[in-house]
C-alpha positions as CSV (number, residue, x, y, z in Angstrom):
1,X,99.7,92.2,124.1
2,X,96.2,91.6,124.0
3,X,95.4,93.4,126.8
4,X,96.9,96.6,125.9
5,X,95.2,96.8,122.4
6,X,91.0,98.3,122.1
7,X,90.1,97.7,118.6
8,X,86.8,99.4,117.2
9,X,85.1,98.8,113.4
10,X,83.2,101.5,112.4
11,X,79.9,100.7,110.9
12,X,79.5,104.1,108.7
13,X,76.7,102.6,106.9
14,X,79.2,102.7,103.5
15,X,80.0,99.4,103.6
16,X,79.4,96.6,101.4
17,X,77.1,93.7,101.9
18,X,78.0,91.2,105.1
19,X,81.4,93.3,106.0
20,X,80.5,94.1,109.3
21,X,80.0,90.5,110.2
22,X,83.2,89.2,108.3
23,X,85.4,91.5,110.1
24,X,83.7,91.1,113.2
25,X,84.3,86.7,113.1
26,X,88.0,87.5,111.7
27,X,88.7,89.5,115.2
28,X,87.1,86.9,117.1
29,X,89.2,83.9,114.8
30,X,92.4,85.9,115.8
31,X,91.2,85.7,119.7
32,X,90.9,89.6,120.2
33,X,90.3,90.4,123.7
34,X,88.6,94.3,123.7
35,X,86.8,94.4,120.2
36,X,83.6,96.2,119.6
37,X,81.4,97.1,116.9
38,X,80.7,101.1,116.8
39,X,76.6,101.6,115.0
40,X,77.8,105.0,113.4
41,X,75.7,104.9,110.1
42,X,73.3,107.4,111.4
43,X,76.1,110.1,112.2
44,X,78.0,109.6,108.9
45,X,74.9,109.8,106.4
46,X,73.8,112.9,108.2
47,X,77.4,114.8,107.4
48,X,77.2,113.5,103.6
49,X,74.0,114.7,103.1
50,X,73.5,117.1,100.4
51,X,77.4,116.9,99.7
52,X,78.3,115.6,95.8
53,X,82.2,116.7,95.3
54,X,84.6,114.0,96.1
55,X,86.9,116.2,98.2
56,X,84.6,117.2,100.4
57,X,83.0,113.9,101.2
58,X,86.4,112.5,101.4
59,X,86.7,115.7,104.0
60,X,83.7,115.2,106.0
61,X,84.1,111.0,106.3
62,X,87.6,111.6,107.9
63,X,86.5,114.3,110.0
64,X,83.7,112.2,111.5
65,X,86.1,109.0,112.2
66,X,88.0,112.0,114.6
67,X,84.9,112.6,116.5
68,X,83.9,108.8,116.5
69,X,87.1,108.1,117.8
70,X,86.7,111.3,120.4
71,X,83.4,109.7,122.0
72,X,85.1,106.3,122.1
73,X,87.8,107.3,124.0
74,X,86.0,110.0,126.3
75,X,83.7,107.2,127.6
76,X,86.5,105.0,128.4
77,X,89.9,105.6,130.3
78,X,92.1,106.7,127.5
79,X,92.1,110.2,128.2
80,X,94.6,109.7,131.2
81,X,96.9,110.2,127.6
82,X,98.4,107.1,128.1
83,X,97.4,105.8,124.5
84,X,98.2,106.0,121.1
85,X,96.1,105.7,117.8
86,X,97.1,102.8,115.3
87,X,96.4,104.0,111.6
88,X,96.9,101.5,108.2
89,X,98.1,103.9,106.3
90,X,100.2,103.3,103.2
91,X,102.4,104.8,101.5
92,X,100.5,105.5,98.1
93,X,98.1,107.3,100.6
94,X,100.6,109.9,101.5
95,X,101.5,110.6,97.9
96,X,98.0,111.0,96.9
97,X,97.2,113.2,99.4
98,X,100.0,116.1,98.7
99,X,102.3,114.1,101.1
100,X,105.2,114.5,99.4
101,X,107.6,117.4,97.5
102,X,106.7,116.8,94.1
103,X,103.0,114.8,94.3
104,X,99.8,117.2,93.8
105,X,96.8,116.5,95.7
106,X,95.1,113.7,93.9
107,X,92.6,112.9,96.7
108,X,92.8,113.0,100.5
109,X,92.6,109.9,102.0
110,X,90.5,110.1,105.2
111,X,93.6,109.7,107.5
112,X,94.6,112.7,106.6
113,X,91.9,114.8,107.2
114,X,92.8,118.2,109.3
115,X,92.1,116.4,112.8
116,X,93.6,113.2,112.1
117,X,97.0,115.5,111.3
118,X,96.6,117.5,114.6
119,X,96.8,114.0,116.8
120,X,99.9,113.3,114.1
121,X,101.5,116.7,115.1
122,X,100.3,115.5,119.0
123,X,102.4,112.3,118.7
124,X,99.3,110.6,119.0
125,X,99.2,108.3,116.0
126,X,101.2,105.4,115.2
127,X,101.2,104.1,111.6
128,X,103.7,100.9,111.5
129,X,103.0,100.7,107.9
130,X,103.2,104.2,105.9
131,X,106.3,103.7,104.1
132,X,105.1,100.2,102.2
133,X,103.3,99.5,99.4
134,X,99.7,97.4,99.3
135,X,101.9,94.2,98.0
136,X,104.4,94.8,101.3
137,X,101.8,95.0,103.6
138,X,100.6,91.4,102.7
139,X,104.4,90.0,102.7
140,X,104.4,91.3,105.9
141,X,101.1,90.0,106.9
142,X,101.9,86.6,105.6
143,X,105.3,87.3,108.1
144,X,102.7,87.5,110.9
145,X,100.9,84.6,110.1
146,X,97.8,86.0,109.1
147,X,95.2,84.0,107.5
148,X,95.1,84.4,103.7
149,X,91.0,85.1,104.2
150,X,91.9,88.4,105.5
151,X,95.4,88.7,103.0
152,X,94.0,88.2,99.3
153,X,91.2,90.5,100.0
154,X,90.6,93.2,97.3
155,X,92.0,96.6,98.6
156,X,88.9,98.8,99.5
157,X,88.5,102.5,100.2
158,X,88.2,103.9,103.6
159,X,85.8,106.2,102.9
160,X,83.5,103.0,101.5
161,X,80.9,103.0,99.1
162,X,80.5,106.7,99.3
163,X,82.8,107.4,96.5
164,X,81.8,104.5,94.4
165,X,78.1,106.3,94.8
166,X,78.5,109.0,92.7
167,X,76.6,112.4,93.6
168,X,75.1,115.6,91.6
169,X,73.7,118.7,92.1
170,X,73.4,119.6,88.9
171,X,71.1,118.2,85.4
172,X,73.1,117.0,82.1
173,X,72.0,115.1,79.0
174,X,75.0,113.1,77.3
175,X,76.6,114.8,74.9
176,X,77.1,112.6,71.1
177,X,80.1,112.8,69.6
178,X,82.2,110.7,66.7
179,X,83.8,108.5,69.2
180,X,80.5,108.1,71.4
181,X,78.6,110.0,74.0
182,X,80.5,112.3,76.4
183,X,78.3,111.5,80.0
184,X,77.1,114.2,82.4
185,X,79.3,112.5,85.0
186,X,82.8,113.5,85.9
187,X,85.3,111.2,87.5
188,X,89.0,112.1,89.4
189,X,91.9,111.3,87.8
190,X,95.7,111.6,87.5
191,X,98.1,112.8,84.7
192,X,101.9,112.7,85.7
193,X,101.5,114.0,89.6
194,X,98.3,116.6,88.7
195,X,94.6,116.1,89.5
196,X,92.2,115.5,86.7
197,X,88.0,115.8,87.3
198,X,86.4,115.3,84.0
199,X,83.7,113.4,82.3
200,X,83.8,110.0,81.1
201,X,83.4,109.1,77.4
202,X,80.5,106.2,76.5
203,X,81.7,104.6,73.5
204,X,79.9,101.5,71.7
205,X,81.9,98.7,71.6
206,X,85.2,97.5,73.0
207,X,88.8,98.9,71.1
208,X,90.5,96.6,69.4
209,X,93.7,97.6,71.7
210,X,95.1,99.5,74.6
211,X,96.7,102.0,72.4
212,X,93.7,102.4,70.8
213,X,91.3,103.4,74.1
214,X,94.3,105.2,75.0
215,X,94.3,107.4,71.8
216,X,91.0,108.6,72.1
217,X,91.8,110.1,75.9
218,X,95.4,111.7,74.4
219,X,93.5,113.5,71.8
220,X,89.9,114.7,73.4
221,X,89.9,117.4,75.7
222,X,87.8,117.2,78.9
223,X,88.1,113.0,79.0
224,X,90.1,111.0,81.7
225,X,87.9,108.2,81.7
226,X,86.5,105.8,78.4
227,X,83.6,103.1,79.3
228,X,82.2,101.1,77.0
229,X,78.2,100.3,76.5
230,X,77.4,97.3,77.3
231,X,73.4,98.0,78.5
232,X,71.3,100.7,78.1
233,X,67.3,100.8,79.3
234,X,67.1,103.7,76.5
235,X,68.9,105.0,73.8
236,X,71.8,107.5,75.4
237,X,70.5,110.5,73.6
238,X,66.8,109.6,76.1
239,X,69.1,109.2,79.1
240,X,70.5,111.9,81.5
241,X,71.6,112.6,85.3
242,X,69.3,114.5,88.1
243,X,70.6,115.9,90.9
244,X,71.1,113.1,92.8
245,X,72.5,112.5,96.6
246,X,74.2,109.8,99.0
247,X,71.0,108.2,100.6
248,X,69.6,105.1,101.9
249,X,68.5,103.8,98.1
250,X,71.3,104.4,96.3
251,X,73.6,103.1,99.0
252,X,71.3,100.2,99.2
253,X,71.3,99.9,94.9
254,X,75.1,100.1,94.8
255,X,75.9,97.8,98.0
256,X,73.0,95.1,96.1
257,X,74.9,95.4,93.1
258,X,78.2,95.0,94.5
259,X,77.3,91.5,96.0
260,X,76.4,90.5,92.7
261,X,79.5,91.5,90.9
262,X,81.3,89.6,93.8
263,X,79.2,86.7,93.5
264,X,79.6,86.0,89.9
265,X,83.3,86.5,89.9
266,X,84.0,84.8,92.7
267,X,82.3,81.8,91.6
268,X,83.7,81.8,88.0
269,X,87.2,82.7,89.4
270,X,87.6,86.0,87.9
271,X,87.9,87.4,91.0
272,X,91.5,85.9,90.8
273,X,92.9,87.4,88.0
274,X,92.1,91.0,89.2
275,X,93.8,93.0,92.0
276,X,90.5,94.9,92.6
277,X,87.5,95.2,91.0
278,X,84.9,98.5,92.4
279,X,81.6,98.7,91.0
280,X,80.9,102.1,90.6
281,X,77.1,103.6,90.9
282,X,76.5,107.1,88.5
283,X,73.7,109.3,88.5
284,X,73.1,108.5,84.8
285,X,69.5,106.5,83.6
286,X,66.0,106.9,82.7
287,X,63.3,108.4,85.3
288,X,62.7,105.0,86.2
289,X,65.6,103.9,86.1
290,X,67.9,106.7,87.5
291,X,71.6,105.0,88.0
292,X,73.6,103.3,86.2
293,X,76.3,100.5,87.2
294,X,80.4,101.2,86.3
295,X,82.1,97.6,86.2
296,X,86.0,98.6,87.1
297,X,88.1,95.4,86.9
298,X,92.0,96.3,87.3
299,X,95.2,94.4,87.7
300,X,98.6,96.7,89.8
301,X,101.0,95.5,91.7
302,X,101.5,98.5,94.4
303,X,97.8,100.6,92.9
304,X,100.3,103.6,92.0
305,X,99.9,102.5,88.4
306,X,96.9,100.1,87.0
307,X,95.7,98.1,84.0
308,X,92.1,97.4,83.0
309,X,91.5,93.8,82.6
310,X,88.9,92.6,80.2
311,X,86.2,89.8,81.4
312,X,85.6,86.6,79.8
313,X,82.3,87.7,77.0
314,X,80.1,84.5,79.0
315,X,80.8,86.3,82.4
316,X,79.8,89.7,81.6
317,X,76.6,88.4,80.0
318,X,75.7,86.5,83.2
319,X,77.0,90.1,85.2
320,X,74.5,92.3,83.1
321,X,71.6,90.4,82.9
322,X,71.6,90.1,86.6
323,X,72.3,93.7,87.0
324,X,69.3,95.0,84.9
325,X,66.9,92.7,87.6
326,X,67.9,95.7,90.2
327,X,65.1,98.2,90.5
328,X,66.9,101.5,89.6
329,X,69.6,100.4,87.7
330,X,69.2,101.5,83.7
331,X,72.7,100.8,82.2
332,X,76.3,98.5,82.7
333,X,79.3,100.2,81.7
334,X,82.3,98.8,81.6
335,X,85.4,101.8,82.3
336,X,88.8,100.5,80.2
337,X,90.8,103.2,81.3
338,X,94.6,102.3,82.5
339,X,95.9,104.2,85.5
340,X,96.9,107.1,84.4
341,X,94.9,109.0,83.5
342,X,92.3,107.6,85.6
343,X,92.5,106.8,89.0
344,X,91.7,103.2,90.5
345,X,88.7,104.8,92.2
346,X,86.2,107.1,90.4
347,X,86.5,109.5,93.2
């Protein structure tokens, strides 16, 4: 009942433009009783500072959700024990994070973070839908009754924006090669049930097939990932990445971005034909222009496997030219890779 359920959103200050409000008039549509907003975006930037690999800001976003979640309930009455916690996790989320026999960590998903598994070993957790796949969990939500505002969504990370905001501590030029330019930017990926971090290969123009972008992965070493070039502000060989950080620009540069992308699409109806579509900020430009913008559009069924899907020319004219008006921004990629051997996610 009503009465017996306290939901909280999490503002971490990773999410993308207007979420905060949309979930918040969804709640109140579906006439929840106890709901409240929790301003956290303070407390999460402050543990990703200074952090750049994906596992550990994975790591330290699921850690703080425990000690949100601590301060919630020790200023309320939950800690007579009477209470449970109420996860979304899925099942692709325990095989990705080392859940099962034969899967190798690919990534941890922040619900399954060290604390999150003590409150699991506690009995404290309930997660009603761990053992279905993302095209289940809408049957079933459609079951419910839910409205299809909140059901045809994209799937989007729990951790947010901070692993489409790629980080760096180090400085890299691009490397030229035949096939293109090997980027000073690594990405996760996945080959059979192993982990794969390595860099991304720029190449100039589109292949002419599937096979053929997949060719050029099977035979380079060090490459899980091929983009193609659509924009520049330079010529790649002027272009490199700085150490560079999650902060209040970037986040800002990535979550303007973003709306675009979802703008564009959603008014040319693109945004149909794809099962999710990230938009991915690097630490690759000019010293003007420091980042530069991933485009990521994919079609899966359950996200366990995934194909790229290619844009109509017209619509990815109208995407870049809007994209280079972001101060910041110095080049649109456009990643073609299938999953495997990249994941859905750069990180």
């Amino acid at each position: 009942g009503a009465d017996r359920v306290h939901g909280t959103y999490v503002d971490t200050g990773l999410m993308r433009e207007g979420e905060t409000e949309f979930v918040r008039a969804n709640f109140s549509g579906l006439g929840a009783k106890s709901f409240e907003v929790e301003d956290a975006r303070a407390q999460f930037l402050g543990a990703l500072e200074g952090l750049t690999a994906p596992e550990a800001k994975r790591h330290a976003i699921g850690e703080e959700f425990v000690r949100v979640q601590q301060r919630i309930l020790e200023s309320e009455h939950y800690l007579d024990g009477h209470w449970v916690l109420g996860q979304g996790t899925i099942y692709p989320d325990t095989i990705e994070s080392g859940g099962t026999a034969k899967a190798d960590l690919i990534k941890t998903h922040h619900n399954r973070v060290a604390g999150i598994q003590k409150l699991i070993d506690e009995g404290k957790i309930v997660e009603p839908l761990a053992s279905f796949y993302k095209d289940e969990v809408r049957a079933v939500g459609r079951q419910l009754g839910l409205p299809d505002a909140l059901l045809d969504r994209h799937p989007f990370p729990g951790p947010g924006l901070a692993i489409r905001c790629l980080c760096s501590d180090e400085s890299g030029v691009a490397e030229q090669l035949p096939e293109g330019w090997k980027l000073p930017v690594r990405s996760v990926g996945v080959q059979g049930d192993s982990r794969t971090y390595r860099a991304a290969l720029a190449v100039p123009e589109f292949p002419a097939s599937d096979e053929e972008a997949a060719s050029l992965i099977n035979r380079m070493e060090n490459i899980n990932r091929i983009i193609v070039t659509v924009w520049t502000a330079d010529d790649p060989s002027k272009m490199q990445s700085v150490p560079s950080f999650l902060t209040e620009e970037r986040l800002e540069r990535l979550r303007h971005a973003d709306a675009v992308v979802r703008k564009l699409t959603l008014e040319s109806g693109f945004d149909d034909e794809v099962w999710q579509f990230p938009v991915v900020l690097i630490p690759f430009g000019t010293p003007g222009r420091p980042d530069s913008v991933v485009l990521r559009p994919i079609h899966s069924v359950d996200g366990m496997t995934a194909s790229a899907v290619r844009m109509s020319d017209a619509l990815l004219e109208q995407i870049t030219h809007e994209l280079r008006q972001i101060s910041g921004i110095g080049g649109v990629f456009y990643d073609i890779t299938n999953k495997p051997p990249g994941t859905i996610e750069w990180e």
